[in-house]
C-alpha positions in Angstrom: -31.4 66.0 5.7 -33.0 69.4 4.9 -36.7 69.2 6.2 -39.6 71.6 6.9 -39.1 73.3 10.1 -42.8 73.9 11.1 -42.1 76.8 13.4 -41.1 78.5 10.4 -44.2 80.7 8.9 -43.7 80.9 5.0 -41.2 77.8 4.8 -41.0 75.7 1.7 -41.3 72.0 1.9 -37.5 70.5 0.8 -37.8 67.0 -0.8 -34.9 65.1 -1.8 -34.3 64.6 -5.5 -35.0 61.3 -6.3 -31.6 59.1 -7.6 -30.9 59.7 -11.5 -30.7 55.8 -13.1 -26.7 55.2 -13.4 -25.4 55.3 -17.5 -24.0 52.2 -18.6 -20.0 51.4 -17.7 -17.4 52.6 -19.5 -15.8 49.1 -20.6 -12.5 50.6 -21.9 -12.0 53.0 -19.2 -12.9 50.1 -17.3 -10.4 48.1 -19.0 -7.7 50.8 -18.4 -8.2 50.9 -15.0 -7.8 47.2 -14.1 -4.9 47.4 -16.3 -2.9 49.7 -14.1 -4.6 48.5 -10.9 -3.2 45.0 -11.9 0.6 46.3 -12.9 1.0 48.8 -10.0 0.2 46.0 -7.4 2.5 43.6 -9.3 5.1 45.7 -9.1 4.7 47.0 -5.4 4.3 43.5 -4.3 7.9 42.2 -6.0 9.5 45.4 -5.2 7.9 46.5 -1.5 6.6 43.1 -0.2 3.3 42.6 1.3 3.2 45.6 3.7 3.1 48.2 0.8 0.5 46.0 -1.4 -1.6 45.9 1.6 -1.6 49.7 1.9 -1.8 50.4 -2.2 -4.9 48.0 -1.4 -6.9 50.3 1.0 -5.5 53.3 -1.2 -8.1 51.1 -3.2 -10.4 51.5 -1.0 -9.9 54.9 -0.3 -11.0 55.5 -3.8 -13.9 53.6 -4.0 -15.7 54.8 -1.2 -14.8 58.3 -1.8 -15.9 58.3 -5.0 -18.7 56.4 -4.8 -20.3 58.3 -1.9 -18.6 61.6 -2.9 -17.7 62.0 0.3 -16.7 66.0 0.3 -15.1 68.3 2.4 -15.0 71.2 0.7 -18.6 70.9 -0.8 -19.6 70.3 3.2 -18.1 73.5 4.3 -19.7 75.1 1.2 -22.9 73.9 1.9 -22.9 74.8 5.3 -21.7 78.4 5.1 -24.1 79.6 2.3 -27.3 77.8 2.9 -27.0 76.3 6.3 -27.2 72.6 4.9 -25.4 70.5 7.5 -25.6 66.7 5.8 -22.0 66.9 4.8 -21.1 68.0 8.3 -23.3 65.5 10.1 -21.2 63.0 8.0 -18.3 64.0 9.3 -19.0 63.9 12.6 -20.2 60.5 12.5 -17.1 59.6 10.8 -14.9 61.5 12.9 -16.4 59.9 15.6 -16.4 56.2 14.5 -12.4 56.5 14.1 -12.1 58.4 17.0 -13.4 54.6 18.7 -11.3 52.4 16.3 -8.4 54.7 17.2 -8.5 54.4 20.5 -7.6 50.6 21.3 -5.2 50.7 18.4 -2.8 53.7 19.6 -3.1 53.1 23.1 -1.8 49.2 22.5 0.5 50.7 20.1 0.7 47.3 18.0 -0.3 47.1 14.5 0.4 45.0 11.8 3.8 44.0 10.0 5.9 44.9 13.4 4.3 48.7 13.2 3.8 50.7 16.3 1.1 52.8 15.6 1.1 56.5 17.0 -1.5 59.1 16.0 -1.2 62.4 14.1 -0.8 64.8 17.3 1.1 68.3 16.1 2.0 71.9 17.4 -0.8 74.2 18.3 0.2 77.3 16.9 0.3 80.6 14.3 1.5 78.1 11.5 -1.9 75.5 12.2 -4.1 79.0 12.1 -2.5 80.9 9.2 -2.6 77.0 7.2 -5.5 76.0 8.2 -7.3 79.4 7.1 -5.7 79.6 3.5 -6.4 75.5 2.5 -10.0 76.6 3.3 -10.0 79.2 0.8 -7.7 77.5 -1.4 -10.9 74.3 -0.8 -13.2 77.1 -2.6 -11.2 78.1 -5.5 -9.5 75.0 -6.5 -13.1 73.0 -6.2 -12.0 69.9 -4.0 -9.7 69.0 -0.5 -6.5 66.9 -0.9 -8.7 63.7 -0.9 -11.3 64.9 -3.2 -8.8 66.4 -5.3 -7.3 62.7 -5.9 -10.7 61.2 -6.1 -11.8 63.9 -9.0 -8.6 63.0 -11.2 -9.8 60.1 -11.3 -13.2 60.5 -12.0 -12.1 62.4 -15.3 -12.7 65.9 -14.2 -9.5 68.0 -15.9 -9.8 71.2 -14.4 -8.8 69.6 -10.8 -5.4 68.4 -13.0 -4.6 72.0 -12.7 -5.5 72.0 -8.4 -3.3 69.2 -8.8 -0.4 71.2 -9.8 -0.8 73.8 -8.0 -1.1 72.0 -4.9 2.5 70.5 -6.0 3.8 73.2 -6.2 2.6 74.8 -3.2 3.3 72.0 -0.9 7.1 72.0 -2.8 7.2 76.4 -1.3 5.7 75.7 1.6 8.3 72.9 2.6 10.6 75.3 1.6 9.5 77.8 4.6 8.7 75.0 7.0 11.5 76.1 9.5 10.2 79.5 9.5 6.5 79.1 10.2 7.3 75.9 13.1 10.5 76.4 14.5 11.2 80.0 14.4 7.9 80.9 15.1 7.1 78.3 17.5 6.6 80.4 20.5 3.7 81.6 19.1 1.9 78.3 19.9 2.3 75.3 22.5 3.4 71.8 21.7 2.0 69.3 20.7 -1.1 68.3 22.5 -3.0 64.8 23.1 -5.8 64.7 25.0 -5.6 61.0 25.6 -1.5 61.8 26.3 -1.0 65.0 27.8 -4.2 65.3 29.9 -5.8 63.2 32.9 -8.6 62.0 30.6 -6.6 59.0 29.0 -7.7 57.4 26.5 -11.3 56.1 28.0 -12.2 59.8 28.8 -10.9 61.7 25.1 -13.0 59.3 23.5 -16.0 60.4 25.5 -14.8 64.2 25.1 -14.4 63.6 21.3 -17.7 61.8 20.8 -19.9 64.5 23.0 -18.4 67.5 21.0 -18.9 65.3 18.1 -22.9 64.7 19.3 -23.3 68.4 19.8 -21.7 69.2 16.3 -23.8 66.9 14.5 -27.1 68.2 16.5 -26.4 71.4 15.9 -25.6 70.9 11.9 -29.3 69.6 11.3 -30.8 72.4 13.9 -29.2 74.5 11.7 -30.4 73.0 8.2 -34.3 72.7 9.8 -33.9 76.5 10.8 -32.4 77.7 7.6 -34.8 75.7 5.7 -31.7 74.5 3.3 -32.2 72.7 -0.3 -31.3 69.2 -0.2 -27.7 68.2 -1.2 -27.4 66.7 -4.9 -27.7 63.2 -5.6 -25.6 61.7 -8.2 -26.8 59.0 -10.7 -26.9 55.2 -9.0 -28.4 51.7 -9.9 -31.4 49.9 -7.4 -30.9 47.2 -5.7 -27.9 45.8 -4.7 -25.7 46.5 -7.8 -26.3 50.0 -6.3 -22.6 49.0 -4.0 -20.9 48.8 -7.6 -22.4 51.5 -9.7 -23.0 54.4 -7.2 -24.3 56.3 -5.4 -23.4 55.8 -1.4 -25.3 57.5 1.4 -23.0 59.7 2.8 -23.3 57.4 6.4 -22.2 54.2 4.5 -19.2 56.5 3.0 -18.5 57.9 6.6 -18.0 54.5 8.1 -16.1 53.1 5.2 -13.4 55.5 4.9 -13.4 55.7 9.3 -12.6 51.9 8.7 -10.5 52.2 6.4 -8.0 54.7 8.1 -7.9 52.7 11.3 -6.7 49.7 8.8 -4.2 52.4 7.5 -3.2 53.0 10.7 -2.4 49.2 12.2 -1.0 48.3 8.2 1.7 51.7 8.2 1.7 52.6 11.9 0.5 56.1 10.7 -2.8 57.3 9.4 -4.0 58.0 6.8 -2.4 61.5 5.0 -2.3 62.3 1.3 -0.1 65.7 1.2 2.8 64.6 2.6 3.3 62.7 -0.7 2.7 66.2 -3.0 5.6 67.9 -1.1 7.9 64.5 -1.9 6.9 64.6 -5.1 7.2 68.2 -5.8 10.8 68.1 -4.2 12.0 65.1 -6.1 11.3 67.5 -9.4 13.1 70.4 -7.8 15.8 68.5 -6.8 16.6 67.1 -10.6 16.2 70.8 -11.7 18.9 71.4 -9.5 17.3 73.3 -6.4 19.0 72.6 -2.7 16.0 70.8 -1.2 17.8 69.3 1.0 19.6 72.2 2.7 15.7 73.2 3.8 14.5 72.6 7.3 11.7 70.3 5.8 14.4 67.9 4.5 16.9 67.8 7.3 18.6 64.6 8.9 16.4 61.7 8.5 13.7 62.5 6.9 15.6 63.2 3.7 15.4 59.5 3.1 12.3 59.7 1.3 14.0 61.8 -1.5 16.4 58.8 -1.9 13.9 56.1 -2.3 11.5 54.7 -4.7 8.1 56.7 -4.2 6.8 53.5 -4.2 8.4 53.1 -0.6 6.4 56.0 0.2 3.3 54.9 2.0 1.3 58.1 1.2 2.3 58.1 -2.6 0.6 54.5 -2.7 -2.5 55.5 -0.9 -2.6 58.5 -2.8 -2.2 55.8 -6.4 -4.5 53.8 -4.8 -7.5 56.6 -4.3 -6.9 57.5 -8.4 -7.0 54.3 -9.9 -9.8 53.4 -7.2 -11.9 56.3 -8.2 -11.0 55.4 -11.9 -12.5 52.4 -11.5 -15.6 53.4 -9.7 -16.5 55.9 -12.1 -15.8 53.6 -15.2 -18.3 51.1 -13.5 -20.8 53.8 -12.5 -20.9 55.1 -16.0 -19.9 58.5 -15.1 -16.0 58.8 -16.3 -16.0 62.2 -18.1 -13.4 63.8 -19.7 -13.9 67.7 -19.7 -12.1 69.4 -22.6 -12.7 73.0 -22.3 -11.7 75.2 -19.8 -12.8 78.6 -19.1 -9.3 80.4 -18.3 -11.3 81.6 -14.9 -11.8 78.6 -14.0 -8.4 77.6 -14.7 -7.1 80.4 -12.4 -8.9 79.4 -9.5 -8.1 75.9 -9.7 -4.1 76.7 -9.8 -4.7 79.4 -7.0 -6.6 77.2 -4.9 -4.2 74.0 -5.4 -1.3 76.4 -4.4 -3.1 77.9 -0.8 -3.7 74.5 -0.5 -0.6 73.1 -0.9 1.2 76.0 1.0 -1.3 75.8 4.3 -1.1 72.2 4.6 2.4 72.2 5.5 2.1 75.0 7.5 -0.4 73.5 9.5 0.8 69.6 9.7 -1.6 68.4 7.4 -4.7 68.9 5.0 -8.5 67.7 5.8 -7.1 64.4 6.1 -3.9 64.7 7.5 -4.7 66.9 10.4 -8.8 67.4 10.4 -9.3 63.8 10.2 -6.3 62.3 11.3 -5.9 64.6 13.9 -9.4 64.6 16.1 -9.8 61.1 15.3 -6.2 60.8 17.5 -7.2 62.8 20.1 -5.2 65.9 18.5 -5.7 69.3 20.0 -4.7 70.5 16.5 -7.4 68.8 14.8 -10.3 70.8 16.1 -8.3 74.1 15.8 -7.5 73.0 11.9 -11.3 72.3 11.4 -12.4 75.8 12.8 -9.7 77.7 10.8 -10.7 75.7 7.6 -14.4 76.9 8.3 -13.0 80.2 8.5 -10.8 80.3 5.3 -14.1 78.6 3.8 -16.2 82.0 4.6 -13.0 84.0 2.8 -13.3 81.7 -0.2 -17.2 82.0 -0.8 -16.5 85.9 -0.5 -13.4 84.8 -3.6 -15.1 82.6 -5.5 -17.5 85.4 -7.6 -14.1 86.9 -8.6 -13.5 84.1 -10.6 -17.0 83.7 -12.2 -17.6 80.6 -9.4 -21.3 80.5 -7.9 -22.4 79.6 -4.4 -25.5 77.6 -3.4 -28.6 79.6 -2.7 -31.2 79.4 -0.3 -33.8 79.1 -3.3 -32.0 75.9 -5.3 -33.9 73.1 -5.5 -30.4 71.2 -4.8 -27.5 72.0 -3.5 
């Protein structure tokens, strides 16, 4: 939290805003929403079986506690860049660092639920994770939202991110589509993959204490940062008191942190994977191109075994459900909290940048095995050297985006608002 820092001569006080009363629910979007939630599972569970209704169930989850805490990643890089306010970031690290723990036990065991053997998101360190990794962060700035908050914002009504939808699509469709060039034929330009539970003498015992001191000193140094830079609170959205406050909004952003750290290490013993969401956008995007008549399976992306995907039902596809279940989750979160929202109008600026930004996004997280949850989450919290490079190249491609976003009449925060 954003406080005085009293060494600072001159400093303004920073008080957080005090929580907006919720609006009343939205019964019929309400309606709506238990409607699909109730049909979708039906039909996974008579189709899929249990395994895949569990995992459309913390897809659920997923939603709920994103939305409800709007738990951000881009708005956290944001934040920190152009006013030094590090509460987003501090939330990550305590999340980051709460899987990390639930990880460890699970993927060194290797058993999980449903006969799964869990294994962890651990990639290639190399020129595809840096040149990825730096345009999703840009892409972050001008398409408004991450994969995850992306999914969470349809959801909550907001339009414009339909467009970041599509354009994420279709640049994880392009992106798959140059695959084998950015990881296999430029592969010397990198290492392996790297685990440093696996490939190192620390083991699991000693990556988690590794993970959780760099962790410690990330989140120390994101609040030194805020105190020094005196930065304006984050916003609040509107919540109820009391304990109806669970239902109807807002989170802290600590309860939001631990839920969704929770929630991937139950993705991860339920699927044997964890948690990803744009695997799903390239499947989807593919299946389109394939009907239209383009060779997607002649590309690198799509060779040998993993082509089964684009033969199956996308509700075999255990990213497609979680990805469903963070949309109709967040549906129904907002339609409780009274703050569903259908935007009409939109400036043909804004427009751009959302379509841009969904397509940098799309395109970089193939390139660099995964998006902000994929391979910044998923990867540290496995122990993935690719992780923390991903999360510094993001940061990176953030500053580049700030420097973007004027172009397309998109503000920053400033040091003198009242909220951030």
């Amino acid at each position: 939290m954003a406080m005085l820092d009293p060494g600072r001569v001159g400093a303004r006080p920073q008080r957080l805003p005090s929580l907006e009363p919720a609006p009343p629910p939205k019964a019929g979007v309400g309606a709506v929403a238990a409607a699909a939630i109730l049909l979708l599972f039906a039909t996974v569970l008579t189709t899929q079986g249990w395994q895949q209704a569990t995992i459309l169930g913390l897809g659920l989850g997923l939603g709920l506690a994103l939305y409800h805490a709007r738990f951000g990643f881009t708005s956290a890089f944001r934040q920190l860049l152009a006013v030094g306010q590090g509460e987003g970031l501090r939330a990550h690290a305590l999340m980051l660092a709460t899987a990390s723990v639930l990880f460890a036990p699970i993927l060194s065991a290797g058993v999980g639920l449903f006969g799964t053997e869990p294994a962890g998101y651990v990639a290639p360190v190399g020129i595809s994770v840096v040149v990825g990794a730096f345009l999703f962060g840009i892409g972050m700035q001008l398409g408004g939202a991450c994969a995850s908050g992306t999914l969470f914002a349809v959801g909550g009504g907001h339009t414009a991110i339909l467009l970041t939808l599509g354009g994420f699509i279709g640049g994880s469709v392009i992106g798959a589509a140059h695959w084998g060039f950015w990881t296999q034929d430029l592969a010397h330009l990198g290492t392996g993959p790297v685990s440093l539970a696996d490939d190192t003498p620390l083991g699991y015992p000693g990556a988690v204490v590794a993970t959780l001191a760099v962790l410690g000193l990330m989140y120390w140094a994101a609040g030194r940062l805020s105190r020094r830079r005196n930065a304006p609170p984050a916003g609040r959205p509107p919540a109820a008191s009391g304990p109806i406050r669970i239902l109807r909004g807002s989170w802290p952003l600590w309860v939001g942190a631990l839920a969704l750290a929770g929630l991937n290490a139950a993705v991860l013993l339920v699927s044997g994977r964890p948690w990803g969401v744009t695997g799903a956008f390239a499947l989807w995007g593919s299946k389109i191109a394939e009907r239209l008549g383009v060779d997607v399976r002649g590309w690198e992306y799509w060779a040998g075994e993993r082509a089964a995907p684009l033969d199956a039902s996308v509700l075999a596809d255990t990213t497609s459900l979680l990805n469903f279940g963070i949309v109709l989750g967040a549906l129904g979160a907002a339609a409780v909290g009274g703050t569903f929202l259908l935007h009409r109008r939109i400036p043909p600026k804004t427009a751009a940048a959302a379509i841009v930004g969904g397509l940098l996004m799309g395109y970089g997280a193939r390139l660099a095995y995964g998006c902000n949850i994929g391979a910044y989450f998923g990867g540290i919290a496995s122990f993935s050297l690719h992780g923390w490079l991903w999360g510094a190249l993001a940061l990176a491609g953030t500053f580049a985006g700030l420097k973007a976003r004027p172009l397309f009449g998109l503000g920053n925060p400033k040091p003198t608002d009242s909220v951030c």
